[in-house]
FIGU-719061 format. One line per 8 residues: number of its first residue (from 1); their letters; for each residue x negated, y negated, z of C-alpha. Coordinates in Angstrom, 2 decimals, padded with zeros to 5 digits, m for minus. Example, Ala and Ser with C-alpha at 12.3 -4.5 7.8 and 13.67 -1.06 7.14 Angstrom:
! FIGU-719061
1> as> m012.30 004.50 007.80 | m013.67 001.06 007.14
! end
This chain:
! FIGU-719061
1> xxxxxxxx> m025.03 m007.29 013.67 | m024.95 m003.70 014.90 | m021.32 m001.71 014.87 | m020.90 001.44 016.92 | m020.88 004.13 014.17 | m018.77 006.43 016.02 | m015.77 003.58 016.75 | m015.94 003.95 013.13
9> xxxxxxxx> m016.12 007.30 012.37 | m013.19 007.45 015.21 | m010.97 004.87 013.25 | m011.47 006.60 009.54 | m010.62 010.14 011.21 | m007.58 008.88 012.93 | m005.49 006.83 010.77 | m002.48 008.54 009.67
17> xxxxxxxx> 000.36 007.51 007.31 | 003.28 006.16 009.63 | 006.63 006.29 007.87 | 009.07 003.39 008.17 | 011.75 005.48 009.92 | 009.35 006.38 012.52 | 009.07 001.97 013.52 | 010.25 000.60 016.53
25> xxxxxxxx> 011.97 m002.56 014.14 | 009.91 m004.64 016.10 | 007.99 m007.81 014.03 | 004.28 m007.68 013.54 | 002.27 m010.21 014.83 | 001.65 m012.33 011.66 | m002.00 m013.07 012.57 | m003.02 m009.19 012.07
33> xxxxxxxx> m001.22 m009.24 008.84 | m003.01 m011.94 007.78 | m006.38 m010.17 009.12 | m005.01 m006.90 007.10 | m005.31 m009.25 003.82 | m008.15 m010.89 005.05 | m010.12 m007.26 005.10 | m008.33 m006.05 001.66
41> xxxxxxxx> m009.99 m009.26 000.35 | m013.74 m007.78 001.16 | m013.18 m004.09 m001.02 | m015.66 m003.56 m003.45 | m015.22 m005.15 m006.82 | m017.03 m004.47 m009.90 | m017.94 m007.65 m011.66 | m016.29 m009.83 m008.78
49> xxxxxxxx> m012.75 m009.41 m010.78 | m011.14 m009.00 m007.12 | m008.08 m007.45 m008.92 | m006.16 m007.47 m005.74 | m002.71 m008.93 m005.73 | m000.08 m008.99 m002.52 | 003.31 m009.73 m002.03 | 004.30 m009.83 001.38
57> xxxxxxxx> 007.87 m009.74 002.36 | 009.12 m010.15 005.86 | 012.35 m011.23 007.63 | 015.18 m011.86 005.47 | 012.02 m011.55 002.82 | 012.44 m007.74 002.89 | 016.21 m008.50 002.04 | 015.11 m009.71 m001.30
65> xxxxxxxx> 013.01 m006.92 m002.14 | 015.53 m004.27 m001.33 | 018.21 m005.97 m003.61 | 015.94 m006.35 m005.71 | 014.73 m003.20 m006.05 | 017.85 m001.14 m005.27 | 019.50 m003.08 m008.22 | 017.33 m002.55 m010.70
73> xxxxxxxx> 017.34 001.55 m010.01 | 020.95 001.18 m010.67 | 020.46 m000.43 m014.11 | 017.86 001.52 m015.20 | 019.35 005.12 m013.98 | 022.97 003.88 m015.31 | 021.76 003.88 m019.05 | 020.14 007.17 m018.55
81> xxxxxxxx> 023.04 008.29 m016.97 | 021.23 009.83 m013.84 | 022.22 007.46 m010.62 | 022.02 008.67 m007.34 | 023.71 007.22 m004.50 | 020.97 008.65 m002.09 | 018.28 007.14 m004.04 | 020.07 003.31 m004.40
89> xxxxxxxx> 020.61 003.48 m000.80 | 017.30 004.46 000.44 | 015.69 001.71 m001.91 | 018.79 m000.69 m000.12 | 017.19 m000.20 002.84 | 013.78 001.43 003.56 | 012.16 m002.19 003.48 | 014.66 m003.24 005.88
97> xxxxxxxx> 012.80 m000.49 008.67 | 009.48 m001.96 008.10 | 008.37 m005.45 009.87 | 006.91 m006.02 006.55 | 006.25 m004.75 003.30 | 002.89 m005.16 001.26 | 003.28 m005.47 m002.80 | 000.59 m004.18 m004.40
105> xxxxxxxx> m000.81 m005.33 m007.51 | m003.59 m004.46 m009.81 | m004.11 m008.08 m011.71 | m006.01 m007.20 m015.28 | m009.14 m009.55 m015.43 | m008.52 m011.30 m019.11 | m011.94 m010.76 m020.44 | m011.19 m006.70 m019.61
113> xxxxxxxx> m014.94 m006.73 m018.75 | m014.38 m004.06 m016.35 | m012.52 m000.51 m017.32 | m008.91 m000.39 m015.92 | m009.48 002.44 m013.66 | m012.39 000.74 m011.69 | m009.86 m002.40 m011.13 | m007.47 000.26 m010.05
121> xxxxxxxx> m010.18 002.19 m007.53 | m011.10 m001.40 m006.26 | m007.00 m001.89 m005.51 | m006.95 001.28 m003.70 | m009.84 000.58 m002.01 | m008.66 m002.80 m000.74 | m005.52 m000.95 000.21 | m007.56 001.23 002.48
129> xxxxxxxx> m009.05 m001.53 004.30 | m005.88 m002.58 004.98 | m004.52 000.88 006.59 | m007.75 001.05 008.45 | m006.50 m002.74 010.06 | m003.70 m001.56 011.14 | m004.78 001.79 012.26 | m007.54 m000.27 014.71
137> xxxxxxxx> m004.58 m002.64 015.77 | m002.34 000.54 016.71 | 000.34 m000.06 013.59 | 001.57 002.22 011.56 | 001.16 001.57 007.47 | 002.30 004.03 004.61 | 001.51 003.55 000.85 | 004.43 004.07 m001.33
145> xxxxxxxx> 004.36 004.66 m004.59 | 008.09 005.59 m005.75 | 011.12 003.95 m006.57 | 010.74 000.67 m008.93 | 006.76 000.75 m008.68 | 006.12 002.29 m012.06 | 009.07 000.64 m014.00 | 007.89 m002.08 m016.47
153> xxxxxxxx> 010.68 m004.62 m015.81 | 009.72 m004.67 m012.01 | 006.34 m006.55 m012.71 | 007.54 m010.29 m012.97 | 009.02 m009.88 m010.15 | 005.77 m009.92 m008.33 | 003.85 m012.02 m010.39 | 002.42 m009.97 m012.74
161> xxxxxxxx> 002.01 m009.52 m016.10 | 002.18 m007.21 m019.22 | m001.61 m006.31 m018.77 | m001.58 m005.87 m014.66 | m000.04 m003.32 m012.89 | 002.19 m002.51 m009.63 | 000.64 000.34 m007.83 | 003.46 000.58 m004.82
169> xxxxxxxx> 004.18 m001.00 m001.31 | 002.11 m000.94 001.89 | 005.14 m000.38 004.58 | 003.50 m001.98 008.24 | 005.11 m001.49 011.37 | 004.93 m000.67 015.52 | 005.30 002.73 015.42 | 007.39 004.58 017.70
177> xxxxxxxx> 004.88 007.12 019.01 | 001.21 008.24 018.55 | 000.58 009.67 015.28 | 000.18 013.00 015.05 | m003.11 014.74 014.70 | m005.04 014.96 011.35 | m005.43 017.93 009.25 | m008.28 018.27 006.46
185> xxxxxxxx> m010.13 021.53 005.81 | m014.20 021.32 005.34 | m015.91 018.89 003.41 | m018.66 020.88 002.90 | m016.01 022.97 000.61 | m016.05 020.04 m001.72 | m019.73 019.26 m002.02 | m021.84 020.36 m003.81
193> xxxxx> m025.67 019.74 m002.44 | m028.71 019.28 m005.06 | m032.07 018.69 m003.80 | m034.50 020.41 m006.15 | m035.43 019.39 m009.52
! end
């Protein structure tokens, strides 16, 4: 099977990270979410450990997550003493913009054959295959990575445990407008070329 490089090369360059205030509120056709997990499920993998784990919540789904969420902020940040109103009610409703929202999970093979940071760069990369989906279907997807994702007592929630971790939320949505133009400077300013012996 031969794939048009440049379709490729077309689709890397132009996906962009669409926020969930910039969706429409309209539902994503299930099917391409399911073809967005499908593709996350083919990321490289050292050792086959396929580390991967998602949590998808949609329609009164997202609901859940943003009590869930929202509430424990407000236990956590009132025995330090630091709540913020604007922070509680973003994380009451952010999922609520998105058609759905993607848990991500880093599951810790139990042999721990493979270092932690290579089933971490095979979650990311599964992740990416996943923004590039949506990107091809015209969607807009942003990784998170604030709010609960880093808090210890958030992992049961999603089915995980002491060892694994939760690396954030893939947001998906119809976004309102085209994204807007990419910006990188020159690769060739972060390479460094040797040829020679």
């Amino acid at each position: 099977m031969k794939i048009d490089p440049q379709q490729i090369n077309h689709l890397i360059a132009s996906r962009r990270s669409v926020f969930p205030g910039n969706y429409t509120g309209e539902t994503v056709d299930h099917a391409i979410i399911v073809q967005m997990l499908e593709n996350a499920n083919w990321a490289p993998t050292h050792g086959l450990t396929e580390p991967w784990r998602f949590v998808v919540f949609s329609g009164e789904g997202r609901q859940k997550l943003a009590n869930f969420q929202s509430q424990l902020y407000k236990e956590k940040a009132d025995a330090r003493g630091d709540f913020d109103p604007k922070k509680f009610n973003m994380l009451a409703t952010k999922p609520l913009k998105a058609s759905h929202v993607i848990a991500i999970g880093m599951k810790r093979s139990e042999e721990g054959k493979v270092p932690e940071i290579e089933e971490i760069e095979a979650v990311a990369c599964a992740v990416q295959n996943m923004a590039l989906t949506a990107a091809a279907y015209g969607l807009g997807a942003y990784w998170g990575s604030g709010g609960i994702t880093y808090v210890e007592d958030a992992k049961a929630f999603f089915g995980l445990g002491a060892e694994d971790k939760l690396l954030g939320f893939l947001f998906v949505g119809i976004p309102k407008s085209e994204p807007q133009e990419g910006k990188r400077t020159p690769v060739l300013d972060k390479t460094t070329w040797i040829d020679q012996a």
